[in-house]
LUMLUMLUM-573326 format. One record per residue (C-alpha): chain; residue in one letter; x, y, z. Coordinates in steps of 0.05 Angstrom, whole numbers. Layout:
BEGIN
<chaine->A	residu->A	u->X	v->Y	w->Z>
...
***
This chain:
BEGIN
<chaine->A	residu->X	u->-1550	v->-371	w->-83>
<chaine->A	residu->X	u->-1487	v->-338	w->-57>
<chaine->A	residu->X	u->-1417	v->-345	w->-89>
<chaine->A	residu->X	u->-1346	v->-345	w->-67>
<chaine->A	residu->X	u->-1272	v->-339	w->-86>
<chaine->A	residu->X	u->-1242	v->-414	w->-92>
<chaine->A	residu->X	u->-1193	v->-417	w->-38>
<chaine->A	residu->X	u->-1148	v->-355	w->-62>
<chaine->A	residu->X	u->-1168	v->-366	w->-134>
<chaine->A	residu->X	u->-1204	v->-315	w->-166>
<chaine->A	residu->X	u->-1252	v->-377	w->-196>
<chaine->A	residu->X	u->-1330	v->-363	w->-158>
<chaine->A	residu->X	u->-1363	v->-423	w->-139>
<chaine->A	residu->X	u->-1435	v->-427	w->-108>
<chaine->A	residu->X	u->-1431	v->-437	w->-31>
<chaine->A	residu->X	u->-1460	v->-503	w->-48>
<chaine->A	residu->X	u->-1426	v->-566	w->-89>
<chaine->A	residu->X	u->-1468	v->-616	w->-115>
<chaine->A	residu->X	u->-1436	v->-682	w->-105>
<chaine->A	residu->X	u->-1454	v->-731	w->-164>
<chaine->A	residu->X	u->-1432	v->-794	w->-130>
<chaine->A	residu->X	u->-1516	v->-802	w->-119>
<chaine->A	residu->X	u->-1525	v->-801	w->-194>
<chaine->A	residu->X	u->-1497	v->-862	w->-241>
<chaine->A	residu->X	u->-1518	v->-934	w->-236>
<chaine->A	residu->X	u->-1553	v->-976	w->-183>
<chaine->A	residu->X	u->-1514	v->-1028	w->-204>
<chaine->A	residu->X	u->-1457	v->-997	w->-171>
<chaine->A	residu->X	u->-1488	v->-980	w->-107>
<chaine->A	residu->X	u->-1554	v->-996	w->-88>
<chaine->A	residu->X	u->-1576	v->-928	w->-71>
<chaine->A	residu->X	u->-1547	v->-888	w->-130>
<chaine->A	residu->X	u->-1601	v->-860	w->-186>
<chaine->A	residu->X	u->-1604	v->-874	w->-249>
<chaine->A	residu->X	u->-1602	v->-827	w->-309>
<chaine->A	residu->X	u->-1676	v->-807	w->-306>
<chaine->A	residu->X	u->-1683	v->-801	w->-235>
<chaine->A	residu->X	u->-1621	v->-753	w->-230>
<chaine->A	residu->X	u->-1637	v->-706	w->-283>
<chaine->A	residu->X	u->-1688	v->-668	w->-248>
<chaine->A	residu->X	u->-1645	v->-661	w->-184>
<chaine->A	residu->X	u->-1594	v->-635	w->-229>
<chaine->A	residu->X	u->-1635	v->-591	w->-261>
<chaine->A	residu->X	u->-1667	v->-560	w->-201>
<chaine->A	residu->X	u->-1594	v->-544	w->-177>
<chaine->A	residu->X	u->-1574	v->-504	w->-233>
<chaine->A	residu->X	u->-1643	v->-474	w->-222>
<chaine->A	residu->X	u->-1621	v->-456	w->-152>
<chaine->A	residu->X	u->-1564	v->-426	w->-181>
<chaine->A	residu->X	u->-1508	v->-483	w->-158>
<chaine->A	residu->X	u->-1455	v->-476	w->-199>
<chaine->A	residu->X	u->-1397	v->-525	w->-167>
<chaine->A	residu->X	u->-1414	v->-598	w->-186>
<chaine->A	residu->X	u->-1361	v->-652	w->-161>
<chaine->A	residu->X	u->-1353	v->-717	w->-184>
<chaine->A	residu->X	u->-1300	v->-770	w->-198>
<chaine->A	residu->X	u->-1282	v->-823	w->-254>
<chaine->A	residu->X	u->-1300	v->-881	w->-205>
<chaine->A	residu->X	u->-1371	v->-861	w->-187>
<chaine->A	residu->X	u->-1407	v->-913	w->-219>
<chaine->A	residu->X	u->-1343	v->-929	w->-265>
<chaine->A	residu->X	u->-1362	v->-871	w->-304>
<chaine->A	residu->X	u->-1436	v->-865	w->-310>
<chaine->A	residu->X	u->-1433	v->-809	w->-260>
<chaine->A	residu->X	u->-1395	v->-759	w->-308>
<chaine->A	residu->X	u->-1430	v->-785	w->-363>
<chaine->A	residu->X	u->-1501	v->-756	w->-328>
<chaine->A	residu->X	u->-1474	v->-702	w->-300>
<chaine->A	residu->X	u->-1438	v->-691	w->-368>
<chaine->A	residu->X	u->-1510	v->-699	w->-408>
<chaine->A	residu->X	u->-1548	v->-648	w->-354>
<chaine->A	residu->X	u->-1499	v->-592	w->-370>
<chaine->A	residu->X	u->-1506	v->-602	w->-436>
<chaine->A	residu->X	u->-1584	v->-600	w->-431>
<chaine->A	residu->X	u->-1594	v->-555	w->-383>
<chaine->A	residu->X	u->-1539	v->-495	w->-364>
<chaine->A	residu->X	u->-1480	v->-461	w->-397>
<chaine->A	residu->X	u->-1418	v->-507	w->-395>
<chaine->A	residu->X	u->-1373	v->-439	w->-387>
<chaine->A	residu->X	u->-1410	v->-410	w->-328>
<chaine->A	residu->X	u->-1404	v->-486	w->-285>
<chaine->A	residu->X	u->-1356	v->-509	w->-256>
<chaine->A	residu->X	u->-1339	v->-590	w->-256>
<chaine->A	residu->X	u->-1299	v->-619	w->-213>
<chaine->A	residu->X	u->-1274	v->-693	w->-230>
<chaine->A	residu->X	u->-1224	v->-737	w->-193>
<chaine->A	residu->X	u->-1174	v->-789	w->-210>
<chaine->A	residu->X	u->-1149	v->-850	w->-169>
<chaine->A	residu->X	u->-1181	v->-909	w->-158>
<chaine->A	residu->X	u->-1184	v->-961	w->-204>
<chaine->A	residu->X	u->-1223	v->-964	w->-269>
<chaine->A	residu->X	u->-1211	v->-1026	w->-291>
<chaine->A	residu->X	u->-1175	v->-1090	w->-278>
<chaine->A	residu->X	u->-1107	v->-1068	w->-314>
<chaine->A	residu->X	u->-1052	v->-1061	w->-265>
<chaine->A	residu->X	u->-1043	v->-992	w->-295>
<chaine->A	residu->X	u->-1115	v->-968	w->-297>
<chaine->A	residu->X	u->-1107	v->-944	w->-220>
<chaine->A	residu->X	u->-1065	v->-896	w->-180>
<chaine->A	residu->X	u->-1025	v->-837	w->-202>
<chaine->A	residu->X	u->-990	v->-852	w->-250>
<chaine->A	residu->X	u->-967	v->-805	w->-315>
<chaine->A	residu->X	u->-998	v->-869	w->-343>
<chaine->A	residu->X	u->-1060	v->-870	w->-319>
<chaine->A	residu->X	u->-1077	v->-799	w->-308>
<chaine->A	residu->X	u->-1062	v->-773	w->-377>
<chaine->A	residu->X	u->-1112	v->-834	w->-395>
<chaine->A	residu->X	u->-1157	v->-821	w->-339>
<chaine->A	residu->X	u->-1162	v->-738	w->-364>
<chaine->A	residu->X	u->-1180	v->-753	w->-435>
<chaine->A	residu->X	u->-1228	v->-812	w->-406>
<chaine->A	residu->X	u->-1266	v->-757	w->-363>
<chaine->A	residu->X	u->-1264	v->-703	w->-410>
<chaine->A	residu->X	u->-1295	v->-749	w->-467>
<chaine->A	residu->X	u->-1347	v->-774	w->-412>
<chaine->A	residu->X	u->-1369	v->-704	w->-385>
<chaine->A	residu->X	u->-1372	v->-671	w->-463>
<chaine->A	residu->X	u->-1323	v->-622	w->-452>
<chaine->A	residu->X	u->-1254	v->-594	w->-469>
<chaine->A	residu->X	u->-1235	v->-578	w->-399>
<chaine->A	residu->X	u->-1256	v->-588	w->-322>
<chaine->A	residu->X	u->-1251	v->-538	w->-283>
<chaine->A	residu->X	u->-1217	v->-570	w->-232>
<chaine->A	residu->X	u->-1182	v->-634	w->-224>
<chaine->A	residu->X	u->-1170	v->-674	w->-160>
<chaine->A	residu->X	u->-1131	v->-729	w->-140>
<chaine->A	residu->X	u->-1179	v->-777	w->-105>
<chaine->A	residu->X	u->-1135	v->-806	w->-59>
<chaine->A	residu->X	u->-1059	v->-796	w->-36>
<chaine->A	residu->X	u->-1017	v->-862	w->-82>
<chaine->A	residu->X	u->-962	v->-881	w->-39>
<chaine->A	residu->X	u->-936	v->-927	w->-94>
<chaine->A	residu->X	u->-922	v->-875	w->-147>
<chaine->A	residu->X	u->-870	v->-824	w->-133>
<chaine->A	residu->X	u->-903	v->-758	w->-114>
<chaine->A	residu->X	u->-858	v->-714	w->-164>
<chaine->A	residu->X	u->-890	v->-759	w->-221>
<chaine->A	residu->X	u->-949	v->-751	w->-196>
<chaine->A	residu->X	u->-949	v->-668	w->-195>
<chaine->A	residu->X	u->-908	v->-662	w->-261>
<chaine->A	residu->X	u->-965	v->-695	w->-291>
<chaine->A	residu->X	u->-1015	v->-661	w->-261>
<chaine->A	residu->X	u->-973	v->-593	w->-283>
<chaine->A	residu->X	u->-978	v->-620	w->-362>
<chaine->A	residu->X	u->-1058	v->-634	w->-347>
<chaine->A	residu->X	u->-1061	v->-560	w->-332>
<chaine->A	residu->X	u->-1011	v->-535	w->-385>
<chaine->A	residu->X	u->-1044	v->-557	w->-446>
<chaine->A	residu->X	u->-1111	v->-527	w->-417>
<chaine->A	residu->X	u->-1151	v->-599	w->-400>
<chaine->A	residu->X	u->-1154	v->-569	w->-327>
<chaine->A	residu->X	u->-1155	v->-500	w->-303>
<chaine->A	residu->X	u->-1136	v->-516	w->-228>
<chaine->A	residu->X	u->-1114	v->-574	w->-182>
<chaine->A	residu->X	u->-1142	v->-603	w->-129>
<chaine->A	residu->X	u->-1131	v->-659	w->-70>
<chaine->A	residu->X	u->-1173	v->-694	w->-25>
<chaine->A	residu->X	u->-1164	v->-740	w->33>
<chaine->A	residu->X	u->-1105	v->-748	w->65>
<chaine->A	residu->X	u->-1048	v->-733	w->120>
<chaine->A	residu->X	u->-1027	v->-662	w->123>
<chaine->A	residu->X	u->-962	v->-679	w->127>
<chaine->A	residu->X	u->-970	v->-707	w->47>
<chaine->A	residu->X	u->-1011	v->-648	w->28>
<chaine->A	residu->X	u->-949	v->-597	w->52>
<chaine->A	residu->X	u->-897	v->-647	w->10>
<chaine->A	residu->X	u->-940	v->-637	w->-42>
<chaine->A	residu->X	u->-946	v->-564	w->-37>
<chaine->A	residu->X	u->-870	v->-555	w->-23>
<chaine->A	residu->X	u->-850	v->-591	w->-87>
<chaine->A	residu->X	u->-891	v->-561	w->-131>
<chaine->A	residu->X	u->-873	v->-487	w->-107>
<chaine->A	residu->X	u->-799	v->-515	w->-118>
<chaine->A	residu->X	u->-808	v->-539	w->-187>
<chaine->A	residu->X	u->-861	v->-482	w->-214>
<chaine->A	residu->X	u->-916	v->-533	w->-218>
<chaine->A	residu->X	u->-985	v->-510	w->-222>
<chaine->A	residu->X	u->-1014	v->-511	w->-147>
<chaine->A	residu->X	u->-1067	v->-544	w->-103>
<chaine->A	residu->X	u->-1115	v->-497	w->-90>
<chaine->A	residu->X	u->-1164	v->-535	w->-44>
<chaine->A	residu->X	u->-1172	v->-593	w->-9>
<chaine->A	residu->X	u->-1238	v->-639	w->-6>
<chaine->A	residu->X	u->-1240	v->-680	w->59>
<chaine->A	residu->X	u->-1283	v->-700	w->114>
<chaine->A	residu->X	u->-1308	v->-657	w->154>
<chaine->A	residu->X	u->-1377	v->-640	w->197>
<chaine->A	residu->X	u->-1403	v->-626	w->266>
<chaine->A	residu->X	u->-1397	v->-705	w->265>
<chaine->A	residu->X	u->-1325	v->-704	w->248>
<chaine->A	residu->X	u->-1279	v->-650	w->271>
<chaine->A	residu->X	u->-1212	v->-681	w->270>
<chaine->A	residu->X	u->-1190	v->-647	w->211>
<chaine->A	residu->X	u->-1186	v->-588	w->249>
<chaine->A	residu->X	u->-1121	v->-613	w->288>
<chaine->A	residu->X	u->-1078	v->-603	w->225>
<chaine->A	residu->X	u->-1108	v->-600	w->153>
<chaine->A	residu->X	u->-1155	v->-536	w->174>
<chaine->A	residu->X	u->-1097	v->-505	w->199>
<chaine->A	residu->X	u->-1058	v->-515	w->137>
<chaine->A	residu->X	u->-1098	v->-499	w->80>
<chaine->A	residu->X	u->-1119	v->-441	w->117>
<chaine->A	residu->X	u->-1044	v->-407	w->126>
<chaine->A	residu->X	u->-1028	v->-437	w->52>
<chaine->A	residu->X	u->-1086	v->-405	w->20>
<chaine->A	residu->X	u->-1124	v->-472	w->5>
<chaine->A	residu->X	u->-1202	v->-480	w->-8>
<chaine->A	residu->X	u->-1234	v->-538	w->31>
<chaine->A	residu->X	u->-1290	v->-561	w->0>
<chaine->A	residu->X	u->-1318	v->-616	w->53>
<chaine->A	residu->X	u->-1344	v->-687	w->39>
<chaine->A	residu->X	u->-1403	v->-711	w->79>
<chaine->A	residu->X	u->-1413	v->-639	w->118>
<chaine->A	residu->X	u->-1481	v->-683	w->135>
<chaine->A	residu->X	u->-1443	v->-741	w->158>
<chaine->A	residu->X	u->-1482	v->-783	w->107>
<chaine->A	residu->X	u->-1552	v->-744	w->123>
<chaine->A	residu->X	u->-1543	v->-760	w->200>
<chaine->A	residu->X	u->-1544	v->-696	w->210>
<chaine->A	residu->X	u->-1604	v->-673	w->168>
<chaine->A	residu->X	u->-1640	v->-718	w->213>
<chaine->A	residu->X	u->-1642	v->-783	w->179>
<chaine->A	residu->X	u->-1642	v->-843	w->225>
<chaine->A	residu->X	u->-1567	v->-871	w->232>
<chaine->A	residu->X	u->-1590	v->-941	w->213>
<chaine->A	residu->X	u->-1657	v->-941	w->168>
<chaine->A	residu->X	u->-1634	v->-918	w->106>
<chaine->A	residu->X	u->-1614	v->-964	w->41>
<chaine->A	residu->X	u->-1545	v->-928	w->36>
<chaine->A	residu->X	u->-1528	v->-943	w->119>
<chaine->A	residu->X	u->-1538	v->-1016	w->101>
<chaine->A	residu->X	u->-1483	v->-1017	w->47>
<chaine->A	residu->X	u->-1448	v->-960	w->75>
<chaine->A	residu->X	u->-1380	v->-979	w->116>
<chaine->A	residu->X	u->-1361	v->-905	w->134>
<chaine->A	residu->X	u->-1430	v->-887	w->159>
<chaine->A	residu->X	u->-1418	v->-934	w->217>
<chaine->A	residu->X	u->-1350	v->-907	w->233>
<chaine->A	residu->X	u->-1383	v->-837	w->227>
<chaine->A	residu->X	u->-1439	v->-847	w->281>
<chaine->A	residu->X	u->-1430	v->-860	w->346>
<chaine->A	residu->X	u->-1491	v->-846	w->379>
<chaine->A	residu->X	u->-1469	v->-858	w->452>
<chaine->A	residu->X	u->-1422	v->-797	w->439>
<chaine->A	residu->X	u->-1460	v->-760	w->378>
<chaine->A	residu->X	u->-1543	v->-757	w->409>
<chaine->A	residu->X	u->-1508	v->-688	w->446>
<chaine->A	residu->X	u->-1489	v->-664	w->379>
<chaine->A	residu->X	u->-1550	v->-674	w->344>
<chaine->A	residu->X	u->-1593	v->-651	w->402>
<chaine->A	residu->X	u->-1554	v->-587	w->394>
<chaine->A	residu->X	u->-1573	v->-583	w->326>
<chaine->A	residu->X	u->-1641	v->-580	w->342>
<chaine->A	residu->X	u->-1649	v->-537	w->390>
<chaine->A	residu->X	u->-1615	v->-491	w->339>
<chaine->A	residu->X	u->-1660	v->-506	w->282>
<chaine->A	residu->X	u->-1722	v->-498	w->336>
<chaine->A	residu->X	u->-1693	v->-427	w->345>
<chaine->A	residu->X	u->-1681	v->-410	w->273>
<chaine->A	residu->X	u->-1753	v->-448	w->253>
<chaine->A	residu->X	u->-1708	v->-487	w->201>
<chaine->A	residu->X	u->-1693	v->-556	w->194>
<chaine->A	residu->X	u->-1627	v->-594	w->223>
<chaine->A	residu->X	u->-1592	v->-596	w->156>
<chaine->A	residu->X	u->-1599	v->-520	w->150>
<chaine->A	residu->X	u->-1563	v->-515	w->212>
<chaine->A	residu->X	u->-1507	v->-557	w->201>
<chaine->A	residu->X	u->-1491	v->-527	w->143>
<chaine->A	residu->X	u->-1496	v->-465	w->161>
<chaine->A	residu->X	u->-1445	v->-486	w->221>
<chaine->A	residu->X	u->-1399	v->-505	w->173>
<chaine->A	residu->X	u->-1386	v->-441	w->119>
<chaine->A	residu->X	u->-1380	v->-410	w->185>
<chaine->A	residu->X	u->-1308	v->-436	w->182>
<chaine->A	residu->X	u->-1254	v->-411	w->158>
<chaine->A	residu->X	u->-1229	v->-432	w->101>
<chaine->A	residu->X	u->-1289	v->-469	w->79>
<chaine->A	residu->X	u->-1309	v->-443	w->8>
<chaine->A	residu->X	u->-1368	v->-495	w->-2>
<chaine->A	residu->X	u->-1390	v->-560	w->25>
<chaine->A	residu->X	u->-1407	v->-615	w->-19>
<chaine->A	residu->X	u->-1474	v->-637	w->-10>
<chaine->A	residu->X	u->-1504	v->-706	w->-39>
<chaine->A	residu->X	u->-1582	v->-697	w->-55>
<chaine->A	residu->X	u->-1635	v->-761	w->-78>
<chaine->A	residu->X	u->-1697	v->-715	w->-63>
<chaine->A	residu->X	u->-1712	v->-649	w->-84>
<chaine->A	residu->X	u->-1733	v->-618	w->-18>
<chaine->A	residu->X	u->-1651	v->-644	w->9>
<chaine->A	residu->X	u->-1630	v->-583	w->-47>
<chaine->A	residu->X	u->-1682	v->-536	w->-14>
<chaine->A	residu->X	u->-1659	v->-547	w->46>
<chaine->A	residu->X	u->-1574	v->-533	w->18>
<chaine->A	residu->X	u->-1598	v->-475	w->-19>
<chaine->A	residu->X	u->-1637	v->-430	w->43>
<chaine->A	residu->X	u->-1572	v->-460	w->91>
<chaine->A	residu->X	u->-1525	v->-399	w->56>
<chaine->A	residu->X	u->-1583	v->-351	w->83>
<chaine->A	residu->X	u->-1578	v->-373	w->158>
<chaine->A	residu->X	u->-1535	v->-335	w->206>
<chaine->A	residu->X	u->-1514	v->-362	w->268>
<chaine->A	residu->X	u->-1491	v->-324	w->325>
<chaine->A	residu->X	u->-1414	v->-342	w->361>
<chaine->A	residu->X	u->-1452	v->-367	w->425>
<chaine->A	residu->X	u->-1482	v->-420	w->379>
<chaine->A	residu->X	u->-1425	v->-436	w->345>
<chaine->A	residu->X	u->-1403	v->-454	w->415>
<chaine->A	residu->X	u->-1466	v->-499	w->436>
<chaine->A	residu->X	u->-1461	v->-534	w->370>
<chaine->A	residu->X	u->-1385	v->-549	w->384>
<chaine->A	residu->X	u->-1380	v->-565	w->453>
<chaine->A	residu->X	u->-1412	v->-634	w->456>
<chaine->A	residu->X	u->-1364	v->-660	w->406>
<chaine->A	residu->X	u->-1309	v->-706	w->427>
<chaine->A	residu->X	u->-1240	v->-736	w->402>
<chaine->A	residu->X	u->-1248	v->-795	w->365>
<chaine->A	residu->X	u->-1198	v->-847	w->321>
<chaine->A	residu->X	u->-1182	v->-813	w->247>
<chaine->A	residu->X	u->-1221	v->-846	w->194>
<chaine->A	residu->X	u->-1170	v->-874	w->141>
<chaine->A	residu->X	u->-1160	v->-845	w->84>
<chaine->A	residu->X	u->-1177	v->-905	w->33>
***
């Protein structure tokens, strides 16, 4: 495994982030694993030497820090991983058990903390952008997470770039502890971050640590349609347009054929290419997916493939950010 600076934070994270939304309760989702399933995945990536695990408070209203919480514990040094939690949506049915809120985040923190076993994440994100709470609540409270130590850094995720550079503004203005990346969509699949966010974080310094750089295994080569998750998935269907995206993922084949690798291997290769990726966040329900993430910080490709890989893809409607 290879490691890298954080955005411009001298924290190292793997080139790969292990996204726990796969591990919690089938109750929740369908396809999610339960506790016994998911232990040996996680296990195997801290044998890989992933360090970067990212979750959130709503995966599986909890379970999913509570596993991921329980295979740190077993199985690696809490002090040389790094979690990464969220806060947003709701948790329960109280009107103040949702949002961002100094309400609900200074109950959300503690909530996570106790769930994952440990004094302090690493990094704490806000899951979604809350248009109902004023934003200089919001980041104050964030700054007191930080201040008495339950976070070391702040993070964002999904959103317009116009919010992310409010956010940034006012919390150079006031002294608050800073974002220092920014987890959103973004694959061969689904470029149109590159219009404005890219652009951003990049002259601001920010990490981008990308959700779905497989646009829900599409790109590793599983079939659009045939998989339990597709069925119950809503964004996998705004994701995959195959009259537009077959070009795309014939282009990552031909790749792969050259490089004798598999599709996935490709496509993430493709995308710690960019600038200012610092690591992906990869889902993984078999072992062989983590393999494959794991020999993907090995492969090299060459500018002229870049280019093939890139010039199929076309302009498409933003997702919204809910």
């Amino acid at each position: 495994m290879q490691y890298v600076n954080l955005g411009t934070t001298g924290l190292k994270v793997s080139k790969i982030c292990l996204g726990c939304m796969t591990y919690g309760s089938s109750k929740w989702r369908p396809w999610v694993l339960e506790d016994d399933a998911s232990q040996p995945l996680l296990r195997k990536a801290i044998d890989l030497g992933i360090n970067f695990f990212d979750t959130a408070n709503a995966y599986s209203a909890g379970v999913s820090e509570e596993i991921l919480g329980r295979a740190i514990k077993q199985h690696g040094d809490r002090h040389s991983k790094v979690i990464a939690t969220k806060v947003f949506f709701p948790m329960s049915s109280d009107p103040n058990g949702m949002g961002l809120s100094r309400k609900h985040i200074m109950q959300a923190i503690d909530a996570s903390l106790k769930r994952l076993q440990t004094d302090y994440v690493d990094l704490y994100q806000i899951h979604r952008f809350d248009p109902r709470t004023p934003l200089e609540e919001t980041l104050e409270a964030l700054n007191d997470v930080v201040r008495a130590g339950k976070a070391l850094y702040l993070g964002a995720s999904s959103m317009h770039a116009w919010q992310f550079m409010k956010a940034l503004s006012i919390q150079d203005r006031h002294g608050y502890a800073r974002f220092v990346s920014m987890q959103n969509q973004y694959s061969l699949l689904y470029r149109e971050e590159e219009r404005e966010m890219i652009p951003l974080c990049r002259q601001e310094g920010v990490g981008v640590i990308p959700w779905s750089p497989l646009a829900r295994g599409i790109l590793a080569g599983s079939k659009a349609a045939g998989t339990r998750r597709a069925q119950t998935d809503e964004i996998m269907a705004q994701i995959f347009k195959p009259e537009t995206d077959q070009p795309i993922l014939d282009a990552v084949n031909a790749a792969a054929r050259a490089h004798n690798t598999g599709p996935a291997q490709v496509a993430l290769a493709w995308i710690l290419s960019k600038n200012p990726v610092s690591a992906p966040i990869i889902g993984a329900s078999k072992s062989a997916q983590l393999d494959d993430a794991a020999a993907a910080v090995e492969v090299r490709l060459s500018n002229e493939e870049i280019s093939q890989l890139e010039a199929p893809y076309r302009a498409r409607k933003p997702i919204a950010f809910r």
